[in-house]
N, C-alpha and C positions, 0 to 999 in steps of 0.2 A: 447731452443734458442727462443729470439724474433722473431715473425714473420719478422718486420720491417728489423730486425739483417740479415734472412736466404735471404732475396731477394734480398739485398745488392749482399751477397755472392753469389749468384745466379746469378747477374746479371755480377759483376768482372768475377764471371768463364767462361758466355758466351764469353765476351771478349776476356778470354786469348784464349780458343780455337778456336777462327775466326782466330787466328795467324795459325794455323796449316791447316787450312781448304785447296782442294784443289786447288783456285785461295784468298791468301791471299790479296793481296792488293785489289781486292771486298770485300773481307771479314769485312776486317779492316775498311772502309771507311763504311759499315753498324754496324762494332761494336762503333764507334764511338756514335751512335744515343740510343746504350742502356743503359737505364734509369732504380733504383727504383725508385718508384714510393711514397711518402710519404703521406699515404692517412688513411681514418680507416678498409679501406682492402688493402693492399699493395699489388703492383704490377708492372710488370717489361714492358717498353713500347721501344719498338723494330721498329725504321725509324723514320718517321717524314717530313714535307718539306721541310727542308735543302737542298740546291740544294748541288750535286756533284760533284767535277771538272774532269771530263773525260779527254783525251787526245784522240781526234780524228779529223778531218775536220771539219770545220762549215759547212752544209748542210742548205739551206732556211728551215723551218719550222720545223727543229730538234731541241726542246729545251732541255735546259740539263736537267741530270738526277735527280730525288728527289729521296731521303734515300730511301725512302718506293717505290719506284721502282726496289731498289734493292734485297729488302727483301726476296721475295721467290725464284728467280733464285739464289744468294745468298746462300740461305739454304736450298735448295732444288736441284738443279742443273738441264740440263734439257736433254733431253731423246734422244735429238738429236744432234753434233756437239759441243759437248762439247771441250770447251778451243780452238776454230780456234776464226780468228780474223775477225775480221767485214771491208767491204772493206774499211768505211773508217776511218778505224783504232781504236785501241783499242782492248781488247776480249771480248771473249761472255762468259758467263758462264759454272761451271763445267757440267762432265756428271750427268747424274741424282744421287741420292746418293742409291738408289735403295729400297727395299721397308721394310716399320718399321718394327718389330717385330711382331710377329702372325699374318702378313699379312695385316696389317693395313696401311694405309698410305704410306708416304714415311720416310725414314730414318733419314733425315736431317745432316748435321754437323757439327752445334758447338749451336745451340739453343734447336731442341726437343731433342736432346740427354744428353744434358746437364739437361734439365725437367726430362726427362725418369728416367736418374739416381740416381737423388733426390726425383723422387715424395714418394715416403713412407715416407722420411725425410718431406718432404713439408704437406706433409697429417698429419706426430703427430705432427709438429707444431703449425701447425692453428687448429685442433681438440685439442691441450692441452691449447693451448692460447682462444679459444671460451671455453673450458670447467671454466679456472681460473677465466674470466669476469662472467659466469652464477654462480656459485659458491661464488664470492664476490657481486654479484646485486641478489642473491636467495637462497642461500645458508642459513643453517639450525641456523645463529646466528641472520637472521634478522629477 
């Protein structure tokens, strides 16, 4: 598959599964912001400063939220107070997603997991797609 081709599909999949995540409409409202990336390394770009429309109180000096503030509560959730609502109004993010595989990190979910489960696919891509370009710019007919 083209690389360009898998990070499309990479990036679609993240989307669908921010639907499932456990506070979807955060979810959805950060999968809105992800992007491939159409470049000569392709890549998939996750927030941005799009501002957010929350639903809560206006407070002086509270401004709203941008994409990329969302990002890591979002996809990560956090370790304390998970899913109560904030006094003035609206919710806080999930409980934490707890921690990656072999103890690495955090688990995330619906972005590193959705990585996680591809990267072998994502690694013979771009290792078959860099070998096909060295192979036609060196290869044994020129």
């Amino acid at each position: 598959m083209e690389t360009q081709k898998l990070v499309g599909t990479l990036a679609e999949e993240m989307k669908r599964k921010a639907a499932a995540a456990p506070n979807p409409a955060q979810a959805m409202l950060l999968a809105r912001s992800i992007k491939a990336n159409k470049d000569r390394v392709p890549s998939i770009t996750v927030g941005g400063a799009r501002k957010i429309p929350v639903k809560r109180k206006k407070t002086p000096g509270s401004p709203q939220p941008m994409q990329s503030d969302f990002l890591f509560g979002a996809e990560f959730g956090v370790k304390q107070g998970g899913l109560a609502s904030f006094p003035q109004g609206g919710r806080k993010f999930a409980a934490w997603s707890g921690r990656g595989p072999k103890g690495r990190g955090s688990r995330g979910y619906f972005i590193f997991p959705t990585l996680r489960k591809n990267q072998e696919r994502i690694r013979r891509d771009y290792l078959e797609t860099v070998y096909k370009l060295l192979k036609k710019k060196w290869g044994p007919n020129k």
